[in-house]
N, C-alpha and C positions, 0 to 999 in steps of 0.2 A: 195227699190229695192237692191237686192244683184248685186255686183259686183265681178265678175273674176277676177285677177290678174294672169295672166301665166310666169311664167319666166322659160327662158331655158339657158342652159349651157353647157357649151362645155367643154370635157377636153381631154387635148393631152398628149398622154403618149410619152415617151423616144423615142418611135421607129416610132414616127409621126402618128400613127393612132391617128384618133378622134372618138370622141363619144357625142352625145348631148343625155341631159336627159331636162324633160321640169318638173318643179316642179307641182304635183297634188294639195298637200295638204304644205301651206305654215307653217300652228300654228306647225306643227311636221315634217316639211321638207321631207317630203313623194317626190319621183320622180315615173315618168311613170314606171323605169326601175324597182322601189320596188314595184309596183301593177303588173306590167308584169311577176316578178319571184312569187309573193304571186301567181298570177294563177294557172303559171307551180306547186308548191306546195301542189297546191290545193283548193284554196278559190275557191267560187263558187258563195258566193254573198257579200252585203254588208257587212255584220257583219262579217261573219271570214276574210274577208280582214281587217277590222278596227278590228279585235282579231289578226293576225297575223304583221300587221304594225303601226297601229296606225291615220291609215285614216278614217277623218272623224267623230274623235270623240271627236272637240272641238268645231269648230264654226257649221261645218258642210255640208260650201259652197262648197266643193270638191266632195260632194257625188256623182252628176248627171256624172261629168268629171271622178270619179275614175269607176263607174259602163260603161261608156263608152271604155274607154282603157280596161276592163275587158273583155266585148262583142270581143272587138277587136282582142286581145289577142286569146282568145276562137277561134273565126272564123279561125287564121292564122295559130294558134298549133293542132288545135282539131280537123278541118275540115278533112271530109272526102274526100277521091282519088275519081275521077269520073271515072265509068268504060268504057271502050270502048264498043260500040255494034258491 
């Protein structure tokens, strides 16, 4: 049985804002935020996201979580406006 390990992080810049990133891919330190811009970019499935960052292409337990946050991603930038009737 494959186990998950999620680790997130926080980082506070100068002017007090935060930002949490939650680590996808641990073997190549991939974060949610570098599979969320590889979308904006263009990836579109597994393989150009693990061509463009490097997820998922060593042990390979990230795949299901990085294609997740991909979906996600997709839905929140991509979706389309619902029209009025």
């Amino acid at each position: 049985m494959l186990t998950s390990i999620l680790i997130c992080i926080s980082i506070h810049s100068a002017v007090g804002l935060s930002e949490s990133y939650m680590y996808v891919c641990i073997c190549n330190g991939i974060t949610d935020r570098d599979v969320r811009e590889a979308v904006h970019a263009g990836a579109s499935d597994l393989s150009q996201l693990s061509a463009m960052t490097g997820c998922s292409t060593v042990c390979g337990s990230c795949g299901d979580l990085a294609l997740e946050i991909m979906e996600e991603t997709r839905r929140e930038h991509f979706s389309l406006p619902l029209l009025a009737a």
